[in-house]
C-alpha positions as CSV (number, residue, x, y, z in Angstrom):
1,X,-102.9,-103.5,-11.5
2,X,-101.5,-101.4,-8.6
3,X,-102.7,-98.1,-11.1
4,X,-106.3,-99.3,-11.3
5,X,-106.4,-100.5,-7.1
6,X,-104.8,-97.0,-6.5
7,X,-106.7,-95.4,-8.6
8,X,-110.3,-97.0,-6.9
9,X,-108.3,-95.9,-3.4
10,X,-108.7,-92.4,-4.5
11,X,-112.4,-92.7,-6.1
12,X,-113.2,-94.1,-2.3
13,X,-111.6,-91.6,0.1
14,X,-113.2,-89.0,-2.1
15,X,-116.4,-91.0,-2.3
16,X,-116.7,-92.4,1.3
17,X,-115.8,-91.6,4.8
18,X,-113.1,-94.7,4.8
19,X,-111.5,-94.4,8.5
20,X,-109.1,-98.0,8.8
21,X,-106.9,-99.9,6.3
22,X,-109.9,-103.4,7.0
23,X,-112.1,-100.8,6.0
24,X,-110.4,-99.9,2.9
25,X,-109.0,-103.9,2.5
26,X,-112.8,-104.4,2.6
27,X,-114.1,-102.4,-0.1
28,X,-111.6,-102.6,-2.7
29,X,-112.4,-106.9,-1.9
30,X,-115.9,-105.5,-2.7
31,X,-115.1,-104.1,-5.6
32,X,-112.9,-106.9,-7.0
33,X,-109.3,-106.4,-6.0
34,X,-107.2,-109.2,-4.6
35,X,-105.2,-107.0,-1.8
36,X,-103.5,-107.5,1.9
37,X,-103.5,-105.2,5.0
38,X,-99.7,-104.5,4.0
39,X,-100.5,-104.1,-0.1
40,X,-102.7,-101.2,1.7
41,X,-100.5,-100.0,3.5
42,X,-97.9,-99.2,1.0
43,X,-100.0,-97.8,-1.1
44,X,-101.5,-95.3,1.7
45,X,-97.5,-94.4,1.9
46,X,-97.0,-94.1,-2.2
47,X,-100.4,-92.2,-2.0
48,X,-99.3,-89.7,0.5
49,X,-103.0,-90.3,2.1
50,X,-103.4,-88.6,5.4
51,X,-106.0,-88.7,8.1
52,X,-108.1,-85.9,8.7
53,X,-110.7,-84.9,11.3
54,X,-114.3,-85.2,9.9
55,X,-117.9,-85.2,10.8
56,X,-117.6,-86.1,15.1
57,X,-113.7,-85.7,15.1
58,X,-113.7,-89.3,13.3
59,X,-110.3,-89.4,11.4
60,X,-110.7,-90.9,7.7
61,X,-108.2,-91.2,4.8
62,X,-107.6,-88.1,2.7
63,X,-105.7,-87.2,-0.5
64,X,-103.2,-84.4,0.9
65,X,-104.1,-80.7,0.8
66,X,-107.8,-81.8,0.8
67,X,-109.7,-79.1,2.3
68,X,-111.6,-80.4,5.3
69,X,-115.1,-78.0,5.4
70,X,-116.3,-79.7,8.3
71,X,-112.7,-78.6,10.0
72,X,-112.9,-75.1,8.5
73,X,-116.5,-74.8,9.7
74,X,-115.8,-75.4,13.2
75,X,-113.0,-73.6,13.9
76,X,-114.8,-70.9,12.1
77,X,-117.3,-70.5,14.5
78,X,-115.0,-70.9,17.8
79,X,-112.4,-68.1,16.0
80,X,-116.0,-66.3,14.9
81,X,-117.4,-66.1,18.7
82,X,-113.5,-64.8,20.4
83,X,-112.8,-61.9,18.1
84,X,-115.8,-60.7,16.0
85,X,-116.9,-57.1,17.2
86,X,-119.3,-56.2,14.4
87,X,-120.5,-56.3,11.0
88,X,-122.5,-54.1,8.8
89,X,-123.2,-54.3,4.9
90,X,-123.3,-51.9,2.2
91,X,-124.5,-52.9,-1.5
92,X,-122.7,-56.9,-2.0
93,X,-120.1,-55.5,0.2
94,X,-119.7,-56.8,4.2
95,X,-117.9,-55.5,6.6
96,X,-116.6,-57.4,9.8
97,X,-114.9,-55.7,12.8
98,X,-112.7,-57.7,14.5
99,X,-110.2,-57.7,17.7
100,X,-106.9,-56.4,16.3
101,X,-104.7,-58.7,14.7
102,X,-107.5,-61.6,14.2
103,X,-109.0,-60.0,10.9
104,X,-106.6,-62.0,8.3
105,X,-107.0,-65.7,10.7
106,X,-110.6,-65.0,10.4
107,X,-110.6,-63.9,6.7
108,X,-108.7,-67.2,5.7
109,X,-111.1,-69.7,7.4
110,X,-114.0,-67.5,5.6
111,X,-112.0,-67.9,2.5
112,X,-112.0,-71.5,3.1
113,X,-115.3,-72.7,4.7
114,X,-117.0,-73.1,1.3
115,X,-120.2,-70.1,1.5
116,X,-120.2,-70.3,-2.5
117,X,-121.5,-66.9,-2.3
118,X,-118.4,-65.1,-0.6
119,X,-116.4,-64.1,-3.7
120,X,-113.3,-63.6,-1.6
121,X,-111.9,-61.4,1.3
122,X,-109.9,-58.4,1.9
123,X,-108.5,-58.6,5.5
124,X,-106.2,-55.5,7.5
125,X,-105.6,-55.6,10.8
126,X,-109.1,-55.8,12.9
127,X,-111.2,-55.3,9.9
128,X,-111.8,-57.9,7.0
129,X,-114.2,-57.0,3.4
130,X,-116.3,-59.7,1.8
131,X,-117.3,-59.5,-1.7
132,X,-121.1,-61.2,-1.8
133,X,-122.4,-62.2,-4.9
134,X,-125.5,-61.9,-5.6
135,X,-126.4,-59.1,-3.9
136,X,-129.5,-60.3,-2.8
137,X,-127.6,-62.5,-0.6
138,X,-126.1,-60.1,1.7
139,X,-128.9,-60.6,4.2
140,X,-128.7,-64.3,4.1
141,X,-124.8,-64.4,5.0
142,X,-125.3,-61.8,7.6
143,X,-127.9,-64.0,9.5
144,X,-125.6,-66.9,9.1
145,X,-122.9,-65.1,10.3
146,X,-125.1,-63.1,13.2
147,X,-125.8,-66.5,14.2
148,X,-122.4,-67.4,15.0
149,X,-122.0,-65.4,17.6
């Protein structure tokens, strides 16, 4: 029994924005488990579950090591606006220009934010390389990222 209700805790963290133990004693009533505040709350310790900032800085229950995109996305754009000099493109290839020492900070939220079409990053010091695939996308990425700042 405590697999199965564990198991549904994970299928609605993933699945919902659950943000209190009542809320998460109140759906797993929904869906058919028996459980207490304090059941809950031991399993949120076996779990590991954390609480991580989402959409309005509402914290909600998370597996951990989750990636938080909404997270990633803002602090993206507040790092993007404080150190970002200038970009240019070449082929599938873009190149950002940053303050020194911000390219590899910059590089990992980039890495992290989700843009399916970023392959991955090279980051020195004030400079960081995207790999853009396709390479009809170039464009598209730059105007996001122009927009930014």
């Amino acid at each position: 029994m405590k697999a199965r209700r564990q198991k549904k805790i994970q299928e609605l963290i993933t699945n919902e924005h659950i943000k209190t133990q009542e809320e998460l004693v109140l759906r797993l009533t929904q869906e058919g488990f028996n459980v207490t505040q304090a059941t809950i709350s031991r399993d949120i310790k076996e779990m590991g579950l954390v609480k991580i900032a989402g959409i309005n800085d509402e914290y909600r229950y998370a597996l951990q090591g989750e990636v938080n995109y909404a997270s990633h996305q803002e602090r993206l754009k507040r790092l993007w606006k404080e150190v970002v000099v200038s970009m240019d493109s070449s082929e599938n290839i873009i190149a950002i220009k940053t303050i020194p020492g911000n390219a590899q900070a910059l590089a990992s939220l980039i890495d992290n934010s989700g843009i399916k079409e970023v392959i991955g990053t090279v980051a020195g010091d004030d400079t960081i390389f995207l790999l853009i695939k396709p390479k009809n996308m170039v464009n598209v990425i730059l105007r996001k990222f122009q927009e930014m700042l």
